[in-house]
SEKE-973096 format. One record per residue (C-alpha): residue in three letters; x, y, z. Coordinates in steps of 0.001 Angstrom, whole numbers, plus 500000, padded with zeros to 6 digits. Layout:
N
type / X / Y / Z
ala / X / Y / Z
...
//
This chain:
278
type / X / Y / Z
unk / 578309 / 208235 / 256683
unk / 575165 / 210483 / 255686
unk / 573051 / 212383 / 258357
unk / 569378 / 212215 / 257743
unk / 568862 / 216125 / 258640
unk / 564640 / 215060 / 259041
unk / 565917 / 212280 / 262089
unk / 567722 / 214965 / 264029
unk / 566005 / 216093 / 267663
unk / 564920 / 219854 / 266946
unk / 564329 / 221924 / 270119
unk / 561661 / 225009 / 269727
unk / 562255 / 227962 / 271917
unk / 558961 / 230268 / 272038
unk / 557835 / 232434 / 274376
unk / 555759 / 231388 / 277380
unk / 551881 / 232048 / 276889
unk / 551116 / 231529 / 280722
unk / 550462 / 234062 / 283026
unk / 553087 / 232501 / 285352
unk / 555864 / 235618 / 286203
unk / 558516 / 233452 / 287384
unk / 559338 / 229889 / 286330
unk / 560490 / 228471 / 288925
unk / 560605 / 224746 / 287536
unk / 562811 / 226354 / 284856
unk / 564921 / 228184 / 287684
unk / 565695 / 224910 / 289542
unk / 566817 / 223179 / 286417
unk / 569146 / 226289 / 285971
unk / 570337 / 226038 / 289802
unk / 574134 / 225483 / 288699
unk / 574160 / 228444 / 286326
unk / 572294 / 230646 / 289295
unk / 575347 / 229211 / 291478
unk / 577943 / 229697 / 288961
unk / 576629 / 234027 / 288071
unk / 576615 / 234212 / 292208
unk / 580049 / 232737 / 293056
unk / 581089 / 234765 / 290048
unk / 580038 / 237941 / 291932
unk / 581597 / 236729 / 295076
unk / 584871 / 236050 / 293910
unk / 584841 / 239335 / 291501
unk / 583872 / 241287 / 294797
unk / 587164 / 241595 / 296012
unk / 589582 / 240490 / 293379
unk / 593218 / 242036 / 293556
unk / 592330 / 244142 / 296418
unk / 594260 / 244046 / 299431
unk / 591953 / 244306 / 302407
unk / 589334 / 242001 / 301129
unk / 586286 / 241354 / 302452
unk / 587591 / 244026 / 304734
unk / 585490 / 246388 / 303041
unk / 581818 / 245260 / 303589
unk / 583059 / 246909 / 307470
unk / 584787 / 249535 / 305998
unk / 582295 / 251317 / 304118
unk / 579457 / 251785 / 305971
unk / 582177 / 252655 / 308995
unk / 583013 / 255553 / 306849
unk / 579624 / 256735 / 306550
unk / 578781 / 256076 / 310182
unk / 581603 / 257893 / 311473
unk / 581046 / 260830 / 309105
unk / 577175 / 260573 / 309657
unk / 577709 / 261059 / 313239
unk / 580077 / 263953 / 313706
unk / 577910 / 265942 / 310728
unk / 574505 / 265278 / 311782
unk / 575136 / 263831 / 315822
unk / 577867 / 266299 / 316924
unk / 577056 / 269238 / 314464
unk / 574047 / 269336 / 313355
unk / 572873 / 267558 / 316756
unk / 569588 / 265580 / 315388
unk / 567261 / 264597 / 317327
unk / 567075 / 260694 / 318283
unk / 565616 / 260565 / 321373
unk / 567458 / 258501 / 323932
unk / 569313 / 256275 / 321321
unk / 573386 / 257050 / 320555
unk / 573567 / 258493 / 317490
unk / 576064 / 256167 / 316115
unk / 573628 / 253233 / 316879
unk / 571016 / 254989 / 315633
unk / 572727 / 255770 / 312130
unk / 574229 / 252201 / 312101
unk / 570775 / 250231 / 312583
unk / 569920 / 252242 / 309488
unk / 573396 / 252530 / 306955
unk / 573651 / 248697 / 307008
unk / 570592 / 247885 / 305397
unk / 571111 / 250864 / 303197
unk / 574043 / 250106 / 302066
unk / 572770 / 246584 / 300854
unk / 569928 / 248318 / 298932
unk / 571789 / 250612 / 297181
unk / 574688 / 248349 / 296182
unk / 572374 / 245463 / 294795
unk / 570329 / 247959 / 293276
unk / 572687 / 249482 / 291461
unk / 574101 / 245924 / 290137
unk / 570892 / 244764 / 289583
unk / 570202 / 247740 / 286921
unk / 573048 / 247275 / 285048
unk / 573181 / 243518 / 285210
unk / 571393 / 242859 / 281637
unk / 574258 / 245225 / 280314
unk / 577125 / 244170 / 281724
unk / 576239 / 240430 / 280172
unk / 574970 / 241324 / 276935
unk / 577778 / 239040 / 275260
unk / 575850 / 235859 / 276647
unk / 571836 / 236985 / 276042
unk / 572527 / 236141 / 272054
unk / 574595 / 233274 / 272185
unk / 572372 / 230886 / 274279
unk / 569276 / 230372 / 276303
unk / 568438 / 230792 / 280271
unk / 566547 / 232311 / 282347
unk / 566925 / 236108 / 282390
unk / 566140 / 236392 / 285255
unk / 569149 / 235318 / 286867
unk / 570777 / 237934 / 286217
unk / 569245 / 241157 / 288339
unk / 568736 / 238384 / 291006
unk / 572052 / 237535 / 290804
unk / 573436 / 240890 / 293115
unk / 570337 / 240196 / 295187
unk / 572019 / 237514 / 296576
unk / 575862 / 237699 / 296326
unk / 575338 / 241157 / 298367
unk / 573981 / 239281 / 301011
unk / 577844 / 238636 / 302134
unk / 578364 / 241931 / 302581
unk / 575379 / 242399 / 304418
unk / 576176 / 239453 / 306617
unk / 579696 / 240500 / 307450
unk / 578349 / 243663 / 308013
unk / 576427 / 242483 / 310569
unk / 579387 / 242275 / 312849
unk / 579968 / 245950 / 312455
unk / 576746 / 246420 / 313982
unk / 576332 / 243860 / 316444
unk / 579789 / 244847 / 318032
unk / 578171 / 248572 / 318431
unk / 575057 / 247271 / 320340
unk / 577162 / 245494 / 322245
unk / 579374 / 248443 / 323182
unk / 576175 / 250456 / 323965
unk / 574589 / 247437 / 326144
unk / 571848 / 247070 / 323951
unk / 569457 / 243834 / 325129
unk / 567924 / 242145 / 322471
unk / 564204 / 241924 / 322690
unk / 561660 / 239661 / 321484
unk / 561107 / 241956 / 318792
unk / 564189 / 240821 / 317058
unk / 561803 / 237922 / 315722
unk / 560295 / 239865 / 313374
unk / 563846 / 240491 / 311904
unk / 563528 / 238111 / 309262
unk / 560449 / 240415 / 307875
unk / 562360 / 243235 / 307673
unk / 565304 / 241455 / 305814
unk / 563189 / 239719 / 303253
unk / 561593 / 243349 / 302845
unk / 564942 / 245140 / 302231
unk / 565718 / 241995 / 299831
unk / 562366 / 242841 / 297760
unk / 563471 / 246414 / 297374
unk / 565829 / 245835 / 295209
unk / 565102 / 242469 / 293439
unk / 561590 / 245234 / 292120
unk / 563699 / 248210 / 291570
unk / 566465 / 245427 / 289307
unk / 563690 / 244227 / 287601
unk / 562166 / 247395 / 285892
unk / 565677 / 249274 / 286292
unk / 567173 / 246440 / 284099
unk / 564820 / 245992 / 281413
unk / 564700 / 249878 / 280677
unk / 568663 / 249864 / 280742
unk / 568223 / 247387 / 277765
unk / 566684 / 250562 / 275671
unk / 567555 / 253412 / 277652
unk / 571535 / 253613 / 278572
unk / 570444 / 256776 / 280855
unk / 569133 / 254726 / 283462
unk / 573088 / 253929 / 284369
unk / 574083 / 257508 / 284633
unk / 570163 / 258526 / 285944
unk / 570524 / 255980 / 289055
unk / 573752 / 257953 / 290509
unk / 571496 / 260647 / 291307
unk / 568273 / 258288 / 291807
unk / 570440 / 256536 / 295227
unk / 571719 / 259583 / 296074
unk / 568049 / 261239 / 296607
unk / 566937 / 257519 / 297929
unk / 569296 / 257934 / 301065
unk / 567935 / 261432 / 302032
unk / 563669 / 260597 / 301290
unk / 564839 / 257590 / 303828
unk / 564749 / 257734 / 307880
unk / 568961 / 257240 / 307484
unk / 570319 / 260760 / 308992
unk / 567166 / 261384 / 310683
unk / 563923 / 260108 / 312750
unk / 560201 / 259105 / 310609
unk / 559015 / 260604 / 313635
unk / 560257 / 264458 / 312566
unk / 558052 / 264293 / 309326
unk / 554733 / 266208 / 310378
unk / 551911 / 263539 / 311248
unk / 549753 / 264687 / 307756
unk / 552264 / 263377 / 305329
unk / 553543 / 260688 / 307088
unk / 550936 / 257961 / 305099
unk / 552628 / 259546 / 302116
unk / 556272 / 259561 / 303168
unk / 555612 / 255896 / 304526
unk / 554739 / 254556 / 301063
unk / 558881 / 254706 / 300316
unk / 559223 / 251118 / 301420
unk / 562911 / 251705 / 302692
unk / 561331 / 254068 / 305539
unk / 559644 / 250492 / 306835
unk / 562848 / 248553 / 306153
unk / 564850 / 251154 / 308283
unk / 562141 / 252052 / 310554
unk / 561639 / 247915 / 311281
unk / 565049 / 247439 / 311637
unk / 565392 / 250125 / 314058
unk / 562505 / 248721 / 316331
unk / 563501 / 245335 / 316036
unk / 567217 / 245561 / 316857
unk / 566514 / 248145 / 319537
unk / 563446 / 247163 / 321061
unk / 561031 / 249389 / 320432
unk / 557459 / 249168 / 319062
unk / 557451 / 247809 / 315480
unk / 556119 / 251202 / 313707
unk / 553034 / 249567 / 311719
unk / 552362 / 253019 / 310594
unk / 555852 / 253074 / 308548
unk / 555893 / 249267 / 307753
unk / 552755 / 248066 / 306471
unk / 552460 / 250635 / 303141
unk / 556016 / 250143 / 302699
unk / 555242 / 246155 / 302495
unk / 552505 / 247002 / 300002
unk / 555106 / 248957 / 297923
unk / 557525 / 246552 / 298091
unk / 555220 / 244314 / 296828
unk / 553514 / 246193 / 293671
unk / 557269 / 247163 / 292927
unk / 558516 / 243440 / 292144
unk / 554548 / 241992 / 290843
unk / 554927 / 244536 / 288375
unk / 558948 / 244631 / 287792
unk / 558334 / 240822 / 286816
unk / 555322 / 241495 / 284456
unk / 557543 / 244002 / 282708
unk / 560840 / 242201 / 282717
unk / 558561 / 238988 / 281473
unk / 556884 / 241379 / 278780
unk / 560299 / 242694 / 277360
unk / 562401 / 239441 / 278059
unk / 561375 / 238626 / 274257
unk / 563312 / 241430 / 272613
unk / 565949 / 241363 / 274762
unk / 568450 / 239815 / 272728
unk / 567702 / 242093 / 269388
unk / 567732 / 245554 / 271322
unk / 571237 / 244927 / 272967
//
C-alpha cells in the first residue's frame, strides 16, 4: 500500500506575530505537561533523602537560629519591640522562597536542553515551573512560622488580609528575575556561577537581618525600589500587625511589575533561537 506524501496533514510551527506575551490558550492546552514538569520537581525535591520534606523547616531554622544569636544576641539590632527571632522569621521565609525559585528558575532552560530540540511547548513552562513547585516549601514552612507567633502570643490582625498581596508579590519576584535570568543562561553560562554571588548580595540590600526603618529617610525611595524590601516589609506588617509600609510596598509593586512585563518580552523575543543556541 502506497502513501500519497501530498494527502498527509502537515503542521507549520512559526513564530507568533502578536503582541500577546503569554499564551495562555496555548498554556491550558499544555496543562498536563505544566502538571507533569511540577510534580517532577516535587518528587525530585526530596528523593533518597532521609528527612524529607523535613527540610523546607530545617533550613530556614538554621538561618533563624544563626541570624539571631549573630545579629539579636551579638550584634544586638535594633527591632523595636518585636523578638528578634520573630522578627528574622517573618522575613527568612519568604526569602528563602525567592532565592530558591530564583535560582531554579535561571537555570531551568539549561537543565532541559535535551527536550527544547526534540519537540514543541511552551517555554515558558519551564522557569514557571520552580515558581510553583517551591510553593510546598513555602507552605510547610509556614508552620515554622506560625508555631513562633504562637509561642510569642502574636494576635493576628485584620491586616493579615492583605497577605495574599504580599505572596503574589514575592511570587512575581522571581517568575521576572527566571524570565530574563533564563534566557541569558541560554547564551551566557556565567549567569549560573554570577547568581551565587547575585542572592548572596540580594539577602543583605533586603530588610532580612535588619529594619527599612535604619536606612536614612533620603534614600529610602531608592532602597524601596528593591521589590523584596516591600515583600519583607508587607509581610512583616501584615503578620504582625503593624501599618502596611506604603512607602516600602508600592515602588517595590512597580518593580515587580516592569521586572516580569519586560522578562516576558525578552524571553518571547529570544524563545525563537532557543533551540539553535543550546
Amino acid at each position: 500500500m502506497t502513501i500519497d506524501a501530498d494527502k498527509l496533514p502537515v503542521t507549520v510551527i512559526e513564530g507568533s506575530r502578536s503582541w500577546q506575551l503569554i499564551n495562555f490558550a496555548e498554556l491550558k492546552a499544555y496543562r498536563d505537561l505544566a502538571y507533569f514538569l511540577v510534580w517532577r520537581d516535587i518528587t525530585v525535591m526530596y528523593a533518597q533523602t532521609i528527612l524529607g520534606v523535613a527540610w523546607a523547616i530545617i533550613q530556614p531554622l538554621v538561618q533563624i537560629a544563626l541570624f539571631s544569636i549573630i545579629f539579636g544576641k551579638i550584634a544586638k539590632i535594633p527591632t523595636g519591640d518585636i523578638p528578634y527571632v520573630l522578627f528574622a522569621t517573618v522575613a527568612i521565609i519568604p526569602w528563602t522562597y525567592i532565592s530558591t525559585s530564583m535560582m531554579q528558575s535561571s537555570q531551568s532552560l539549561v537543565a532541559n536542553q535535551h527536550m527544547l530540540g526534540k519537540i514543541y511547548f511552551p517555554r515558558l513552562l519551564f522557569p514557571m515551573t520552580p515558581i510553583i513547585s517551591q510553593l510546598l516549601n513555602f507552605g510547610i514552612s509556614i508552620i515554622l512560622l506560625v508555631a513562633i507567633m504562637i509561642y510569642y502570643q502574636v494576635t493576628p490582625t485584620w491586616n493579615l488580609a492583605y497577605l495574599p498581596i504580599f505572596i503574589l508579590m514575592m511570587m512575581l519576584i522571581p517568575a521576572g528575575g527566571g524570565l530574563w535570568l533564563s534566557a541569558l543562561a541560554i547564551r551566557y553560562r556565567d549567569v549560573k556561577f554570577a547568581m551565587q554571588y547575585v542572592i548572596q548580595m540580594l539577602m543583605y540590600t533586603a530588610p532580612i537581618i535588619y529594619s527599612a526603618s535604619s536606612i536614612p529617610e533620603q534614600y529610602r525611595i531608592f532602597y524601596s525600589l528593591n521589590p523584596i524590601v516591600g515583600v519583607i516589609e508587607g509581610f512583616r506588617a501584615s503578620l504582625l500587625g503593624a501599618d502596611i509600609p506604603w512607602l516600602y510596598v508600592a515602588p517595590g509593586m512597580v518593580t515587580a511589575v516592569l521586572m516580569f512585563v519586560t522578562g516576558a518580552i525578552y524571553f518571547k523575543r529570544m524563545e525563537r533561537v532557543f533551540a539553535d543556541v543550546i
